[in-house]
N, C-alpha and C positions, 0 to 999 in steps of 0.2 A: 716547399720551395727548394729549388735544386740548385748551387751556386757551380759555374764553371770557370774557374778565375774570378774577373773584375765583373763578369757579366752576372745576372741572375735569371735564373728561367721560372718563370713561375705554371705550373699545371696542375690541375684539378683532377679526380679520380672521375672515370665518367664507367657507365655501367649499364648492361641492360639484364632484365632476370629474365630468363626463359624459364618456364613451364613447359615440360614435357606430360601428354596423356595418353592412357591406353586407347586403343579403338572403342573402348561404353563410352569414354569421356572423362573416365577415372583419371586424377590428376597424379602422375606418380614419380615423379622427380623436378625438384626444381635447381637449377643451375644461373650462378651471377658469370657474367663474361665482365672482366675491368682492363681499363687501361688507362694510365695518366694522360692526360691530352690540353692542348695548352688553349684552346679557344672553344665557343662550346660550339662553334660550326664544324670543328677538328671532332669533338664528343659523334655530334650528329651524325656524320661522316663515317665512324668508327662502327654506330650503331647500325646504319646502314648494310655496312660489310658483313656485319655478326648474320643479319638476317637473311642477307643475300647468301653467306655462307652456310644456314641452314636450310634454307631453301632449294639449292645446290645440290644436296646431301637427303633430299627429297621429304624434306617435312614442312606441311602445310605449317605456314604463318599468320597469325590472326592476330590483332593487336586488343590487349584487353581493353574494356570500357574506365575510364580514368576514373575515381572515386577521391572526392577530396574528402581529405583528414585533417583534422589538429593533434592527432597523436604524434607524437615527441620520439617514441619508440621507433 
C-alpha cells in the first residue's frame, strides 16, 4: 500500500509468466512481466498488453491449460 499524503492507494502486484520454446517445442526460457495495478480489471488489462505486445513482436501466443494445485510453494 502506497500512501500519497491523506489519501491511500492500495495496488496489488499482478503478473503474467511467459514461456519461451524452441521450434522441437523445447521449453527454453521462462520470463515473469509484473506491474502493481489497482483493480484486477486494471491486472487483466495489463495482461492483455503483455500479450498483444508479444504477439506484435511475432511470437505465437497459446495460453497454457490451467492445473489446479494446493501447493503453497
Amino acid at each position: 500500500m502506497e500512501s500519497k499524503g491523506s489519501a491511500e492507494v492500495t495496488v496489488q502486484l499482478c503478473g503474467v509468466m511467459v514461456t519461451y520454446f524452441n521450434a522441437a517445442g523445447d521449453p527454453t526460457e521462462q520470463r515473469w512481466f509484473t506491474s502493481d495495478q489497482p483493480t484486477l480489471a486494471a491486472c487483466q488489462t495489463y495482461q492483455d498488453g503483455v500479450i498483444a505486445d508479444l504477439k506484435r513482436q511475432g511470437y505465437r501466443v497459446e495460453k497454457a491449460p490451467v492445473e489446479i494445485s494446493d501447493d503453497v510453494n
